[in-house]
PDB file of N, CA, C and O in Angstrom:
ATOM      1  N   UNK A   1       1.255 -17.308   4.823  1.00  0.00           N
ATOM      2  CA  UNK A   1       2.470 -17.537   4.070  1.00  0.00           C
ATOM      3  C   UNK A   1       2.373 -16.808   2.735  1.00  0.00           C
ATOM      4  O   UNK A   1       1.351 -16.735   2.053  1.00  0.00           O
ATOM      5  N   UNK A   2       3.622 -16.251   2.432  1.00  0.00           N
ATOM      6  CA  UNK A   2       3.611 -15.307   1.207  1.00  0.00           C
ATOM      7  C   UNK A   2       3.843 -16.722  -0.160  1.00  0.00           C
ATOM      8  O   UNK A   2       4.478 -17.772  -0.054  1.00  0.00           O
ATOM      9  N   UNK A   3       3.119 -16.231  -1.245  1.00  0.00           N
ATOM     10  CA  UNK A   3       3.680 -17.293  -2.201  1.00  0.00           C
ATOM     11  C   UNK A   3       4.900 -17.421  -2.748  1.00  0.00           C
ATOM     12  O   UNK A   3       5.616 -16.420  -2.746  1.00  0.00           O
ATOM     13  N   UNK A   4       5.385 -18.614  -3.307  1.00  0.00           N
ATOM     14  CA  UNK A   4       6.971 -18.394  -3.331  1.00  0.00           C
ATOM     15  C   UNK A   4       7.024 -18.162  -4.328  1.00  0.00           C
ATOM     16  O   UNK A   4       7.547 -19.169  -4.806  1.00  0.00           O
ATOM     17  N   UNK A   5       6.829 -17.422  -5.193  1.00  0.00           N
ATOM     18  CA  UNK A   5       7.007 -16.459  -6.080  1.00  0.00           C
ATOM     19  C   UNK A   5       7.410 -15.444  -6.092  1.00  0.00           C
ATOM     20  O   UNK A   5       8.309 -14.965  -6.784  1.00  0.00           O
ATOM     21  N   UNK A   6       6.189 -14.575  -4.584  1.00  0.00           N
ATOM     22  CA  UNK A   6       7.177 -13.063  -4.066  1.00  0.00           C
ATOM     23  C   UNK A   6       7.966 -13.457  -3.329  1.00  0.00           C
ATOM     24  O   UNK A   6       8.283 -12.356  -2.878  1.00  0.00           O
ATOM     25  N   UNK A   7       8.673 -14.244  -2.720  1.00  0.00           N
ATOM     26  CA  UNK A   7       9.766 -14.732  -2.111  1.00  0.00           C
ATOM     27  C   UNK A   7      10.812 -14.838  -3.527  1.00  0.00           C
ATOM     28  O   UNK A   7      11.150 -13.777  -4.053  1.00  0.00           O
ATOM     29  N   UNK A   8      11.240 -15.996  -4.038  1.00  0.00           N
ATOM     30  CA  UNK A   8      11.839 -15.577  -5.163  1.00  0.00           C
ATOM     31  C   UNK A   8      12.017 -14.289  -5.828  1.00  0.00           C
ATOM     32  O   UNK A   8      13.124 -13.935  -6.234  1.00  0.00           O
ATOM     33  N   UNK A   9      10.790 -13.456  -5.976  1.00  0.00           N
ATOM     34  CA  UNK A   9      11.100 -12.660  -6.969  1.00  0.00           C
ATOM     35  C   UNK A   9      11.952 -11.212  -5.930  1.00  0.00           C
ATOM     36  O   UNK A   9      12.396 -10.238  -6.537  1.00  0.00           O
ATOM     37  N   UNK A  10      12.056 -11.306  -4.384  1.00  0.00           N
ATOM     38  CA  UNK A  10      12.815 -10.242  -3.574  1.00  0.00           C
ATOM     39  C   UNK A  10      13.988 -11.341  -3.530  1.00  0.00           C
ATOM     40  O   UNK A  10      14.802 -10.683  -2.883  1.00  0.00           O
ATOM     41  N   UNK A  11      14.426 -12.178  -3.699  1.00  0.00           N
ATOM     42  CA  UNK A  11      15.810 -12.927  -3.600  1.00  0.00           C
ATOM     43  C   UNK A  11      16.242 -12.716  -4.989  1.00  0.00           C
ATOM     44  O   UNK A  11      17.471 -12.788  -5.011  1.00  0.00           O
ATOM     45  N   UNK A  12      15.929 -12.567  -5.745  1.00  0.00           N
ATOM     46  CA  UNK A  12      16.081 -12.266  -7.104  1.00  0.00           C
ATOM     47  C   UNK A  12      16.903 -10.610  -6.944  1.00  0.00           C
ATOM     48  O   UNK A  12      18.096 -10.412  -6.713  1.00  0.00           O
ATOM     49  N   UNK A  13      16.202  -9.948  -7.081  1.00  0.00           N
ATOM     50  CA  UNK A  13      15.916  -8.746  -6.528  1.00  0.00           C
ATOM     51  C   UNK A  13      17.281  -8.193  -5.684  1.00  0.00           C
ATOM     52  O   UNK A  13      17.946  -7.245  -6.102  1.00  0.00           O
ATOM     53  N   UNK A  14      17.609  -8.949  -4.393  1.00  0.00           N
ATOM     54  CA  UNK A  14      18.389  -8.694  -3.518  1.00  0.00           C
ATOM     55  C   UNK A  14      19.768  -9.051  -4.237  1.00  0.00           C
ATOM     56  O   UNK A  14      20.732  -8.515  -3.690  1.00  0.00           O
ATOM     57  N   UNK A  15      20.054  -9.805  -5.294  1.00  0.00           N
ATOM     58  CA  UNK A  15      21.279 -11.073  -5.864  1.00  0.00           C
ATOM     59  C   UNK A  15      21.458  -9.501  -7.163  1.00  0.00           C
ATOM     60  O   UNK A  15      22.553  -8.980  -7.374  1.00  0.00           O
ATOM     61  N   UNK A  16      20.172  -9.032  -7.834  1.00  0.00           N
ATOM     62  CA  UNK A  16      20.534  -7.704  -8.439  1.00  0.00           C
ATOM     63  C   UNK A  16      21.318  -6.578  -7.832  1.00  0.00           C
ATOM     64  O   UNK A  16      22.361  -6.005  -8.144  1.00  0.00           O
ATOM     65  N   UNK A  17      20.562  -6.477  -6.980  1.00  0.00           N
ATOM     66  CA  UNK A  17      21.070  -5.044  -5.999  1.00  0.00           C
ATOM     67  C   UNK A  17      22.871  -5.352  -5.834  1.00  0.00           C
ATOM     68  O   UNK A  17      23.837  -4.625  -6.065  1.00  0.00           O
ATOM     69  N   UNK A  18      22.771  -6.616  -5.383  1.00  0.00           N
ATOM     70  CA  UNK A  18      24.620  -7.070  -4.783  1.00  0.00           C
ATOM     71  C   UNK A  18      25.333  -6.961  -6.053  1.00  0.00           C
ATOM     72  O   UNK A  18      26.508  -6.606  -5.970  1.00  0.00           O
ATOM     73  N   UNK A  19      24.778  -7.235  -7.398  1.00  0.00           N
ATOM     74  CA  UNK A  19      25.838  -7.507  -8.222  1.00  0.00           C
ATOM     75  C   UNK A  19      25.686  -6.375  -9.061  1.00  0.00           C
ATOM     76  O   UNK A  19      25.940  -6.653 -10.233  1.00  0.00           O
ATOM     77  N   UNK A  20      25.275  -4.892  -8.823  1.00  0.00           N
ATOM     78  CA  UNK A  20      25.218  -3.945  -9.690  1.00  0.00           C
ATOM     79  C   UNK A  20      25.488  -2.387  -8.537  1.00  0.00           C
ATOM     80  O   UNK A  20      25.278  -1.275  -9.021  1.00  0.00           O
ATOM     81  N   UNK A  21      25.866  -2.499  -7.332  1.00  0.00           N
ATOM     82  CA  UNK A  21      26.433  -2.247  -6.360  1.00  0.00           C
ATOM     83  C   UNK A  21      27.248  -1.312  -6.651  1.00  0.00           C
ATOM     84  O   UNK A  21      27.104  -0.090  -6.694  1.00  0.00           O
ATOM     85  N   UNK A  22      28.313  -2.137  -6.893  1.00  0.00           N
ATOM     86  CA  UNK A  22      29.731  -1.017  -7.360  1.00  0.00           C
ATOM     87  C   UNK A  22      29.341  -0.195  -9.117  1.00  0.00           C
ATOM     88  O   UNK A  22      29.797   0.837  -9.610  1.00  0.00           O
ATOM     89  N   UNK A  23      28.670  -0.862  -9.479  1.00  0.00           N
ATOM     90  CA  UNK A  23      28.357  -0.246 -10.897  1.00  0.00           C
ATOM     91  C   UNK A  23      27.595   1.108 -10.073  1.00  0.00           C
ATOM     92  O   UNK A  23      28.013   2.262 -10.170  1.00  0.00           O
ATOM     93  N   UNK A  24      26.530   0.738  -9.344  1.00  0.00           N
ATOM     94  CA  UNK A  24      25.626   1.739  -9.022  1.00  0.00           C
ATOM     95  C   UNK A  24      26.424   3.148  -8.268  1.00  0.00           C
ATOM     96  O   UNK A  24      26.193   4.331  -8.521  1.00  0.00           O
ATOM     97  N   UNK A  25      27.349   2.626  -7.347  1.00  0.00           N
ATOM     98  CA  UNK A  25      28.373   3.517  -6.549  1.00  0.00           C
ATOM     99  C   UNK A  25      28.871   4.673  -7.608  1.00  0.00           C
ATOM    100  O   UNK A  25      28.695   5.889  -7.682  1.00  0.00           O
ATOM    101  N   UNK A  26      29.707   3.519  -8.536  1.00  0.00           N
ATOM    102  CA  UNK A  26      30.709   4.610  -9.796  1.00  0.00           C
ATOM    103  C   UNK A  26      29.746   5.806 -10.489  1.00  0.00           C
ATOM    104  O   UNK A  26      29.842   7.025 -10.352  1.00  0.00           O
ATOM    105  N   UNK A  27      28.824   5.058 -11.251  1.00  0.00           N
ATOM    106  CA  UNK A  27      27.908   5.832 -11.750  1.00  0.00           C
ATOM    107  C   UNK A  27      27.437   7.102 -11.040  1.00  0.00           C
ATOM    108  O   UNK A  27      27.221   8.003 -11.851  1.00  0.00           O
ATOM    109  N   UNK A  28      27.223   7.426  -9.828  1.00  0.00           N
ATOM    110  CA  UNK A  28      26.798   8.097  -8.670  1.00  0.00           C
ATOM    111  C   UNK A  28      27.662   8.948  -8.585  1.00  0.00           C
ATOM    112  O   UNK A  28      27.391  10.056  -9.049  1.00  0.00           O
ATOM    113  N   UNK A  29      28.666   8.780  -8.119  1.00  0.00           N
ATOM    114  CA  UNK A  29      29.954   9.355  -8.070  1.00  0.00           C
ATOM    115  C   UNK A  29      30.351  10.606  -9.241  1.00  0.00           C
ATOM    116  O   UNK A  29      30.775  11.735  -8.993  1.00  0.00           O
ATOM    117  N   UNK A  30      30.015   9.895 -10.785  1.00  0.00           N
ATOM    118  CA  UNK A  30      30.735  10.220 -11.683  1.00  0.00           C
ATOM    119  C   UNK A  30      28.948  11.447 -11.860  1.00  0.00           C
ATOM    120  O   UNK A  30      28.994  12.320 -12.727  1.00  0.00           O
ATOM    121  N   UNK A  31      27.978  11.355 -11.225  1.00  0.00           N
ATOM    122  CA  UNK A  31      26.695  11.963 -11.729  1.00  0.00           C
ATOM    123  C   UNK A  31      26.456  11.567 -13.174  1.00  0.00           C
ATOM    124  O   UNK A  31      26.194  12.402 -14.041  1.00  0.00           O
ATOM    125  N   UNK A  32      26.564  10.161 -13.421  1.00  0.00           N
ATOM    126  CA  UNK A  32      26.027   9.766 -14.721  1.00  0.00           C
ATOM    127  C   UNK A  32      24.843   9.322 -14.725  1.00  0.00           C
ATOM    128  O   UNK A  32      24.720   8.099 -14.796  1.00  0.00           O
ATOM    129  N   UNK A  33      23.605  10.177 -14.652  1.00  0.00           N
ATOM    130  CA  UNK A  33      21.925   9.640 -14.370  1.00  0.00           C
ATOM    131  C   UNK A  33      21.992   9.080 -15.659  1.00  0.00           C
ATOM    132  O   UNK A  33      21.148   8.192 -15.540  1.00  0.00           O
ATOM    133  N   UNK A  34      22.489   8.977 -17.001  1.00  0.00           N
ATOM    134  CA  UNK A  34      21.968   8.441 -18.094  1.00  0.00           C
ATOM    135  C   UNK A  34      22.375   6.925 -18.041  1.00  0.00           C
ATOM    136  O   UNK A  34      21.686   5.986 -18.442  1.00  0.00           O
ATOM    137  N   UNK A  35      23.615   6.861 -17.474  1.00  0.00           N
ATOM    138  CA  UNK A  35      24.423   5.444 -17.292  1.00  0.00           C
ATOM    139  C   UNK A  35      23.684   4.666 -15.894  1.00  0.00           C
ATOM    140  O   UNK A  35      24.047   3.594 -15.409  1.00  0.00           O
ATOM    141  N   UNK A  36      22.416   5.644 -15.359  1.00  0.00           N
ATOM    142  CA  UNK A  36      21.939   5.202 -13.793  1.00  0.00           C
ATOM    143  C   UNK A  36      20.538   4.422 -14.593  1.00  0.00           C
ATOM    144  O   UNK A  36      19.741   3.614 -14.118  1.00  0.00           O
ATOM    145  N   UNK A  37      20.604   4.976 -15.874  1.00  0.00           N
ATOM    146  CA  UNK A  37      19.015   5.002 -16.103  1.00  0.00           C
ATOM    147  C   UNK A  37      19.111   3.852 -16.829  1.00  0.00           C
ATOM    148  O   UNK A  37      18.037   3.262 -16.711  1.00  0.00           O
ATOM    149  N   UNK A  38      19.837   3.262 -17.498  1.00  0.00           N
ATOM    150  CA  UNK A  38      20.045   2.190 -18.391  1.00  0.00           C
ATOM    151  C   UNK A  38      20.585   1.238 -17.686  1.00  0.00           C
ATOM    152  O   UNK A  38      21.067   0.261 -18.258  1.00  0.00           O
ATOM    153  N   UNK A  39      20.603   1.380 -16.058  1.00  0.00           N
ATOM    154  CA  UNK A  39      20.955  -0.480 -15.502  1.00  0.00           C
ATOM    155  C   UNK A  39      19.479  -0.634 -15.261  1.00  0.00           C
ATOM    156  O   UNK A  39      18.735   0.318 -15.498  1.00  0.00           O
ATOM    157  N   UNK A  40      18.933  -1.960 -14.729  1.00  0.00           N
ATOM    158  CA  UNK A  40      18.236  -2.884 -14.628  1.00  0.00           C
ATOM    159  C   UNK A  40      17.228  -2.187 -13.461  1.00  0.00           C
ATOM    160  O   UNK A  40      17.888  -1.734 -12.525  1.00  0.00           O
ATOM    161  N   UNK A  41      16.011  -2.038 -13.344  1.00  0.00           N
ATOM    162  CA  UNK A  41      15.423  -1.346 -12.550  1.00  0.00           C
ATOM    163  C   UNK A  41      15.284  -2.104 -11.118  1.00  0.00           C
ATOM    164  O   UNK A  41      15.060  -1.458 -10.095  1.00  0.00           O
ATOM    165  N   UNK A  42      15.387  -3.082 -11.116  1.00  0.00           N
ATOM    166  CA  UNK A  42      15.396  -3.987 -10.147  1.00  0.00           C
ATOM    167  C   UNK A  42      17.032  -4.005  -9.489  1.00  0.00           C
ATOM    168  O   UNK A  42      17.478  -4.677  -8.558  1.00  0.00           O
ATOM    169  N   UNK A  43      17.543  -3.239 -10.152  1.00  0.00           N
ATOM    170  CA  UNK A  43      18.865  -2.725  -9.255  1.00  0.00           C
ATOM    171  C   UNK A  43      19.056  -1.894  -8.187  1.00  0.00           C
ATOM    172  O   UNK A  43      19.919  -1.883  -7.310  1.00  0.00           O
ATOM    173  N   UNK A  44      18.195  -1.264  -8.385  1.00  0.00           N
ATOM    174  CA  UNK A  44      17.957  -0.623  -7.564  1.00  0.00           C
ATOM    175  C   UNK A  44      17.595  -0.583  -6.117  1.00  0.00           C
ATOM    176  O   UNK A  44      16.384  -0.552  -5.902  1.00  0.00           O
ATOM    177  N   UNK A  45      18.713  -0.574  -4.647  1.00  0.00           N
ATOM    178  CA  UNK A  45      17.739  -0.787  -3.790  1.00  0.00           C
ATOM    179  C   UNK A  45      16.411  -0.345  -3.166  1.00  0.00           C
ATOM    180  O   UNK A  45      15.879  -0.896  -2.203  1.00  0.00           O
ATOM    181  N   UNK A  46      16.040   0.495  -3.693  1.00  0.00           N
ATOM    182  CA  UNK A  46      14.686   1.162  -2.973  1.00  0.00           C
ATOM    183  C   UNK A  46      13.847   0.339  -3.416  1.00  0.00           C
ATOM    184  O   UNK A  46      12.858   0.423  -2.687  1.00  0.00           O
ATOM    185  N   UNK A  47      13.639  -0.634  -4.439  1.00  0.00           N
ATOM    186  CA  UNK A  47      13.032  -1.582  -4.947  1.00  0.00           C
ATOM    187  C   UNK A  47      12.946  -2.511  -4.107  1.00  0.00           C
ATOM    188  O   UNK A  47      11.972  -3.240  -4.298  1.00  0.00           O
ATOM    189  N   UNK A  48      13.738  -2.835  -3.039  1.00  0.00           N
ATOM    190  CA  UNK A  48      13.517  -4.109  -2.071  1.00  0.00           C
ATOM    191  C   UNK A  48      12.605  -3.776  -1.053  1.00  0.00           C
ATOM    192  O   UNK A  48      12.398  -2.654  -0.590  1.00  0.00           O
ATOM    193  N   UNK A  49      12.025  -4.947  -0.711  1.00  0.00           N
ATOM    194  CA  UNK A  49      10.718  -5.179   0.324  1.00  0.00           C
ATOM    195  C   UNK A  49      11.181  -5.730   1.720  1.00  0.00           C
ATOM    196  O   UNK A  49      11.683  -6.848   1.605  1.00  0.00           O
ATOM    197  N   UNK A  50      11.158  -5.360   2.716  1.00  0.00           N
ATOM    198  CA  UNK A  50      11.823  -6.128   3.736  1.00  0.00           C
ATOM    199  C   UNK A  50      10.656  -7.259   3.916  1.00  0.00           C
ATOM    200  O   UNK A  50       9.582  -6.798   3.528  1.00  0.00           O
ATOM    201  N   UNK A  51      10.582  -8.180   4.241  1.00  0.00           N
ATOM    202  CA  UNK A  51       9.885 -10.211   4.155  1.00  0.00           C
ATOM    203  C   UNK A  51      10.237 -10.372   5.187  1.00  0.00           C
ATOM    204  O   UNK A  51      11.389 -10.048   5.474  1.00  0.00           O
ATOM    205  N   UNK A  52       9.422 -10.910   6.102  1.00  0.00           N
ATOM    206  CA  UNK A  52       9.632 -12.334   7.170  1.00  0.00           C
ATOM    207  C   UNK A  52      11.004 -13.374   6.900  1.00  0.00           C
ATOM    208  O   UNK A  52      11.123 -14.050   5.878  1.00  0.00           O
ATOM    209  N   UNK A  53      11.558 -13.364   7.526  1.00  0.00           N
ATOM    210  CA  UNK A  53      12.394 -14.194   7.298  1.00  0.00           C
ATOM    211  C   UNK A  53      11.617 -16.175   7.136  1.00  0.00           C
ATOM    212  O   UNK A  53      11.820 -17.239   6.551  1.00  0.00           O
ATOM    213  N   UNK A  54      11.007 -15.742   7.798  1.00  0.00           N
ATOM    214  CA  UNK A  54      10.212 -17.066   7.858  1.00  0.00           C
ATOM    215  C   UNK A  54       9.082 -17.688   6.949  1.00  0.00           C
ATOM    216  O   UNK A  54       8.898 -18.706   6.282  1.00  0.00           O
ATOM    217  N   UNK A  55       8.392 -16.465   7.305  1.00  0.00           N
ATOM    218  CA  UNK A  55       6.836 -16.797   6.146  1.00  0.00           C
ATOM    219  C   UNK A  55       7.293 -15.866   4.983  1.00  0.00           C
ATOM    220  O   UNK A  55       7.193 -16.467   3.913  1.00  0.00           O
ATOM    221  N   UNK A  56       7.666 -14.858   4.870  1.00  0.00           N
ATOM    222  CA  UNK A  56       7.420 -14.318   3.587  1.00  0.00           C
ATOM    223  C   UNK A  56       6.713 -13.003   3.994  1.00  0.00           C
ATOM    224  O   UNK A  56       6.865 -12.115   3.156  1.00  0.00           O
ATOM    225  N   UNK A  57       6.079 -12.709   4.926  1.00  0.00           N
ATOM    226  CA  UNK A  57       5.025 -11.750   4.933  1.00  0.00           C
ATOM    227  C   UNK A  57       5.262 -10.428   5.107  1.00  0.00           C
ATOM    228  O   UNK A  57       5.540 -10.159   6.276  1.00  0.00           O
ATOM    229  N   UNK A  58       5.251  -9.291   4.189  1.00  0.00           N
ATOM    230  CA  UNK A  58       5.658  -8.323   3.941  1.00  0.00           C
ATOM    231  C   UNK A  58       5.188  -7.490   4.776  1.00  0.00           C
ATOM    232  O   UNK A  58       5.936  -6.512   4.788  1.00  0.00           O
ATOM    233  N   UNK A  59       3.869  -7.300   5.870  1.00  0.00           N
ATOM    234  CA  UNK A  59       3.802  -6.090   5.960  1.00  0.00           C
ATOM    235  C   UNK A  59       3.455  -6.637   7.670  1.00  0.00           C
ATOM    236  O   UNK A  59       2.859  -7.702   7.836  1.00  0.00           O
ATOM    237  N   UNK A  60       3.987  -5.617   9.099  1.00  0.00           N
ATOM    238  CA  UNK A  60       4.206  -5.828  10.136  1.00  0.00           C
ATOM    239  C   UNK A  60       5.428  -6.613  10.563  1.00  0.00           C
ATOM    240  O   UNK A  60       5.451  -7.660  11.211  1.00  0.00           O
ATOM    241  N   UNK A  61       6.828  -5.642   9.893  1.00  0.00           N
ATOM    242  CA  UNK A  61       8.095  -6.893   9.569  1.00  0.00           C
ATOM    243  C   UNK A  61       9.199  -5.758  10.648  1.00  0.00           C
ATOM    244  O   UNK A  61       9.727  -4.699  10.308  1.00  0.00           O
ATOM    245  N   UNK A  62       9.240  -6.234  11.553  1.00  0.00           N
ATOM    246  CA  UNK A  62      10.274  -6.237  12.749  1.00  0.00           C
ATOM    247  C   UNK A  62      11.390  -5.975  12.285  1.00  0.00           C
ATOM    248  O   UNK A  62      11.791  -7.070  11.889  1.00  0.00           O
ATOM    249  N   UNK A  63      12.584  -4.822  11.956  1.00  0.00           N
ATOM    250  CA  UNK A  63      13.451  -4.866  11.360  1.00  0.00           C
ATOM    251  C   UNK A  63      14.839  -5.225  12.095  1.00  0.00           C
ATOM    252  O   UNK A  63      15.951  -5.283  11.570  1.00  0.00           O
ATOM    253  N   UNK A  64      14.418  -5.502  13.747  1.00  0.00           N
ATOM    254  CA  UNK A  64      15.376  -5.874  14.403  1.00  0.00           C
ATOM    255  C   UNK A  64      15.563  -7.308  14.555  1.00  0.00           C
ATOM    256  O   UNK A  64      16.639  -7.829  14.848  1.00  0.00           O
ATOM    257  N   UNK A  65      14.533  -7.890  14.356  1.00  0.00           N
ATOM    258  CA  UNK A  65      14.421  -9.009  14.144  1.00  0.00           C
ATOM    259  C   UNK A  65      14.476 -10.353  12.796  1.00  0.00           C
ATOM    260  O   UNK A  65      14.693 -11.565  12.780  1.00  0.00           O
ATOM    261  N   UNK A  66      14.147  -9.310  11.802  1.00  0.00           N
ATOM    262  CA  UNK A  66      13.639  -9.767  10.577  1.00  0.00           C
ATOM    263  C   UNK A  66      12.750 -10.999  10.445  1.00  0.00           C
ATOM    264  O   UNK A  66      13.041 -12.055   9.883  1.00  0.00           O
ATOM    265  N   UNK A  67      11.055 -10.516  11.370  1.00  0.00           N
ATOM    266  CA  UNK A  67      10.200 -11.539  11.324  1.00  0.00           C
ATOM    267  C   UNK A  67       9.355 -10.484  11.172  1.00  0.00           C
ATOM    268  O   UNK A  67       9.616  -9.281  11.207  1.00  0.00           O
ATOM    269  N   UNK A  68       7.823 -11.307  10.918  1.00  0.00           N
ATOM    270  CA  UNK A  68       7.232 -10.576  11.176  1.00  0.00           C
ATOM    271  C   UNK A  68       6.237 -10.338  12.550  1.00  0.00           C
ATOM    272  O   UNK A  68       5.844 -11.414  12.999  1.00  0.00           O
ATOM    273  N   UNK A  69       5.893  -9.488  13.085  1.00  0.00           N
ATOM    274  CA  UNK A  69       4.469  -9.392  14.106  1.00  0.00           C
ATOM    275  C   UNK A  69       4.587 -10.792  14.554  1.00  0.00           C
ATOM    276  O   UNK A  69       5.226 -11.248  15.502  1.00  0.00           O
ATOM    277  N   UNK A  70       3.789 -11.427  13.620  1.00  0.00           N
ATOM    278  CA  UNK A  70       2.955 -12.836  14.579  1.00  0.00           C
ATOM    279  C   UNK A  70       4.167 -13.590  14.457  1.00  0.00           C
ATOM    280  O   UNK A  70       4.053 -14.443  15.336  1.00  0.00           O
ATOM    281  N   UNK A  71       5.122 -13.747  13.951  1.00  0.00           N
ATOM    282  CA  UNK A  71       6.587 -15.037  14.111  1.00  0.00           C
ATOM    283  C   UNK A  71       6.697 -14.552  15.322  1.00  0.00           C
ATOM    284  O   UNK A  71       6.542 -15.316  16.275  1.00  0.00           O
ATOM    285  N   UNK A  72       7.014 -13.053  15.546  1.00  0.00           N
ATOM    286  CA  UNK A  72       7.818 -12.682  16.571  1.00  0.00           C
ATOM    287  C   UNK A  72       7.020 -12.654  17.603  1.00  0.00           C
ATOM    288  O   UNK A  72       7.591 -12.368  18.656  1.00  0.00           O
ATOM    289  N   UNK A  73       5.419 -12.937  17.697  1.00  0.00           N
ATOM    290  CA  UNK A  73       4.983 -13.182  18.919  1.00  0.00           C
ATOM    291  C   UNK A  73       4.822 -14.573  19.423  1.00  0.00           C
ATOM    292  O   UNK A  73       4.877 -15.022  20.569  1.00  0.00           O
ATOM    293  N   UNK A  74       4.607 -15.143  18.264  1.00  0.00           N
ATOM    294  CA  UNK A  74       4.739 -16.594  18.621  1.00  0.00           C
ATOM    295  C   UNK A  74       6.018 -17.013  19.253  1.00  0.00           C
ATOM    296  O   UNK A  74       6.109 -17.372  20.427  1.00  0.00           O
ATOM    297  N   UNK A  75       7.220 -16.932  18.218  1.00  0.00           N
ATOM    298  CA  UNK A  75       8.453 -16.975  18.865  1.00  0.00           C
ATOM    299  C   UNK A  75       8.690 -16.897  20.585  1.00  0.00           C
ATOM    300  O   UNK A  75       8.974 -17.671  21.500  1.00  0.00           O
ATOM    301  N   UNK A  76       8.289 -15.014  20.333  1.00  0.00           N
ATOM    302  CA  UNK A  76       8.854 -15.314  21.494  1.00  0.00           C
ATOM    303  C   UNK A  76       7.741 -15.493  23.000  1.00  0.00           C
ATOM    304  O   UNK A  76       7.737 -14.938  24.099  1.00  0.00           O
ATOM    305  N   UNK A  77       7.098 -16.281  22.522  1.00  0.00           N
ATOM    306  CA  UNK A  77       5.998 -16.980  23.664  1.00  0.00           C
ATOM    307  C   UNK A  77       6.125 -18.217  24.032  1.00  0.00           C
ATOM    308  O   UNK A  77       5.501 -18.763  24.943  1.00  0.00           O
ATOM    309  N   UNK A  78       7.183 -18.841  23.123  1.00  0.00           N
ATOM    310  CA  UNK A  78       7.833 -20.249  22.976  1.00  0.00           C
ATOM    311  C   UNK A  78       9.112 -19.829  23.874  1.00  0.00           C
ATOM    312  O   UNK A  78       9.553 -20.714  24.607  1.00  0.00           O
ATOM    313  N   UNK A  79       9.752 -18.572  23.893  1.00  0.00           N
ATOM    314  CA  UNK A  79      11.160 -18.732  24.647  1.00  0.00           C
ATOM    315  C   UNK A  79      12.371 -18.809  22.853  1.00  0.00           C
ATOM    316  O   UNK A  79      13.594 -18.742  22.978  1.00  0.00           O
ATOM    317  N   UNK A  80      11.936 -18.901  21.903  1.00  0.00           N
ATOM    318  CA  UNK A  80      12.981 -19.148  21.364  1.00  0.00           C
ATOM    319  C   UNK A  80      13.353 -17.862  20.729  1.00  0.00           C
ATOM    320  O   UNK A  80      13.589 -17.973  19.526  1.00  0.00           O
ATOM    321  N   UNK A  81      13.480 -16.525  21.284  1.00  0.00           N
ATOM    322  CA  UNK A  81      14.175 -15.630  20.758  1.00  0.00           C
ATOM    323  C   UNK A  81      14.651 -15.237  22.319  1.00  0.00           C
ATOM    324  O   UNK A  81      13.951 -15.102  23.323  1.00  0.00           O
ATOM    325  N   UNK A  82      15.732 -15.137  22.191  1.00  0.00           N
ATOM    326  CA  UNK A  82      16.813 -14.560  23.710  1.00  0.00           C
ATOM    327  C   UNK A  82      16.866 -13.557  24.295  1.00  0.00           C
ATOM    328  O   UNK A  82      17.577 -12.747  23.700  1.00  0.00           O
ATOM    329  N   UNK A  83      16.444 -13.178  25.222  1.00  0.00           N
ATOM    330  CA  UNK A  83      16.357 -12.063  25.703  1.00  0.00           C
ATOM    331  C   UNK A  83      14.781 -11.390  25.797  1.00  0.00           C
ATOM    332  O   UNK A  83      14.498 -10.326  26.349  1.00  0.00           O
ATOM    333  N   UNK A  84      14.144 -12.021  25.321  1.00  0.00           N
ATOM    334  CA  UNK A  84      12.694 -11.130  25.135  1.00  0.00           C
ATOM    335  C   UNK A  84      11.554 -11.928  26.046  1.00  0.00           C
ATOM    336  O   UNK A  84      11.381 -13.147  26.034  1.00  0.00           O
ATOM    337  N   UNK A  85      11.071 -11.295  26.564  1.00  0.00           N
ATOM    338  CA  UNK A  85      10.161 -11.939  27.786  1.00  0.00           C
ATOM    339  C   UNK A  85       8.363 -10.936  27.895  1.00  0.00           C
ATOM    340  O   UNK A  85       8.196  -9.740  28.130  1.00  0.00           O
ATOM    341  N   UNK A  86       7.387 -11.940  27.638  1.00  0.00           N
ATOM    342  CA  UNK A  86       6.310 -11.826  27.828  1.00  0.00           C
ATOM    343  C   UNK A  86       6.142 -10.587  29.037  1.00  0.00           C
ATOM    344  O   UNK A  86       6.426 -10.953  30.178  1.00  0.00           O
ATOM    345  N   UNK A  87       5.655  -9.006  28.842  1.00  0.00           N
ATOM    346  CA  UNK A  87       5.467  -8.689  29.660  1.00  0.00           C
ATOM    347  C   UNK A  87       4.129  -8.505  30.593  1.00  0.00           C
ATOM    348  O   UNK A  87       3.051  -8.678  30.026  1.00  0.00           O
ATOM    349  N   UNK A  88       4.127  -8.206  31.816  1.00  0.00           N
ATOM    350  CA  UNK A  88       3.189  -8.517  32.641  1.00  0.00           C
ATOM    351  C   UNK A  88       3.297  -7.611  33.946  1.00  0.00           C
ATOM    352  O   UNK A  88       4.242  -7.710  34.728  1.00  0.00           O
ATOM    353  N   UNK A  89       1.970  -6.485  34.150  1.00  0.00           N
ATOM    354  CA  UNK A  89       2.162  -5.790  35.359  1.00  0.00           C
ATOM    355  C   UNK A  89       0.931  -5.651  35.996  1.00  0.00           C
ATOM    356  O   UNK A  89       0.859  -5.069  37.079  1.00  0.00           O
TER     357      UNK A  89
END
């Protein structure tokens, strides 16, 4: 489990990105790097981490799924993701 700290601090993070969006668009548009350089660096999306939806755990993270590795093997060894079946030959 990731601590909830780096959990918070990419929900944080993600609530930046959404609310500086259209600022970030205009700016872009207009090629104002000086007006790009003076928003919030954490505005930025390349700054986001894709996380487990579950644990937190940043690295082996399924982007079709949004788990990571071991959720998604556990998961789906339980049956509770649809469509995905233990293979065997």
């Amino acid at each position: 489990m990731a601590k909830e700290s780096m959990k918070a601090r990419e929900v944080k993070r993600a609530k930046m990105v959404a609310k500086y969006a259209e600022k970030r668009a205009r700016l872009l548009a207009e090629c104002d790097y000086v007006g790009l350089q003076k928003l919030p660096r954490n505005a930025s999306p390349v700054r986001m981490h894709n996380r487990c939806s579950l644990t937190g755990r940043p690295k082996g993270y399924m982007r079709q799924f949004g788990l990571s590795r071991i959720q998604f093997r556990e998961m789906a060894s339980a049956g509770l993701i649809p469509g995905i079946r233990k293979a065997s030959w």
